[in-house]
N, C-alpha and C positions, 0 to 999 in steps of 0.2 A: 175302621182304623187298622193300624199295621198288625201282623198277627206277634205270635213269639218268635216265631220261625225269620222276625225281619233282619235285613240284610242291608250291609252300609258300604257303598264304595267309596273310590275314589277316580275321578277319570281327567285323564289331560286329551286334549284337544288341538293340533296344528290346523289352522284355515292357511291358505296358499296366502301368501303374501299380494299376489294381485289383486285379492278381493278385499272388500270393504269392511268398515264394522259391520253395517246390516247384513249382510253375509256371517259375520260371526255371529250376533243375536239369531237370526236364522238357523243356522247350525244347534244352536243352544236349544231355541224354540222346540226345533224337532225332536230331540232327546226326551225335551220337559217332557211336550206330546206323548211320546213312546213311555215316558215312565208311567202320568197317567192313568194312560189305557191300562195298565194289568198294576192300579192300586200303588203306585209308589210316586215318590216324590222327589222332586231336586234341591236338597237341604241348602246349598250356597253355591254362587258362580262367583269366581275369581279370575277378571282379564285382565292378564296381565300385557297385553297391548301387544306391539310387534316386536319381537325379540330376532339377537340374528342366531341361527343352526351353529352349532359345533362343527357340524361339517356340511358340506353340500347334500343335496336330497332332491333327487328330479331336477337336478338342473336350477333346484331355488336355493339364497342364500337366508332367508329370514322366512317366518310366519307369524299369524298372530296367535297367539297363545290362550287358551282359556283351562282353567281347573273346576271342576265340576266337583260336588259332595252331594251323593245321589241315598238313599232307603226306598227299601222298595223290600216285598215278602219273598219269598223263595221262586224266581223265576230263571228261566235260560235266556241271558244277556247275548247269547251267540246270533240273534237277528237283530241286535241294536249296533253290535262290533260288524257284523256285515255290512249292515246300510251304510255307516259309519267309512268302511275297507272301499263301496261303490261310488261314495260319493267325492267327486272331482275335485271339489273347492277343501276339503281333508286328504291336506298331507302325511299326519300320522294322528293316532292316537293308542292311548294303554289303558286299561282297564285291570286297577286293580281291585280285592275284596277285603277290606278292613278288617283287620282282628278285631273280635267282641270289645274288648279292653280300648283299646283307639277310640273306636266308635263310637263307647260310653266317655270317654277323655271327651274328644269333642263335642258333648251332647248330641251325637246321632242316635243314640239309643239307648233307653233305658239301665243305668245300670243294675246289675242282677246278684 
């Protein structure tokens, strides 16, 4: 189980508009995967379908949208933002880390 040291984000997700949902589940899939591997989990997935950009980005006007609620114990998220930064069909994505207080709001983590 998680330790004390657990950790609760939160991460938004753009897939390129010319891809598919299975490409978005896909995307997601991989995350899940990568949480996983080093003991953590993917608390809720929120697609919010294809939205269109504020402003242009690569040449695209829309992507599909996804919001992720990740816990996971005290890890460097910096190769999951990497694969995330190489991978073609992600046009952007943010990664933040929930204040303890959030996190217990939402039921991500025990409050203390």
């Amino acid at each position: 189980m998680l330790s004390v040291n657990t950790r609760a984000y939160e991460m938004m997700i753009i897939v390129d508009s010319d891809h598919d949902d299975a490409m978005v589940d896909d995307v997601v899939r991989r995350v899940e995967t990568w949480l996983g591997e080093g003991e953590g989990r993917l608390a809720s997935t929120d697609k919010w379908g294809k939205r269109r950009f504020a402003y242009e980005i690569d040449h695209k006007t829309e992507g599909h949208y996804v919001v992720l609620e990740m816990v996971t114990g005290p890890r460097d998220m910096a190769p999951l933002e990497r694969s995330l930064r190489l991978a073609d069909e992600v046009v952007r994505h943010k990664l933040i880390r929930l204040p303890d207080h959030e996190a217990a709001r939402r039921g991500l983590l025990e409050a203390s």
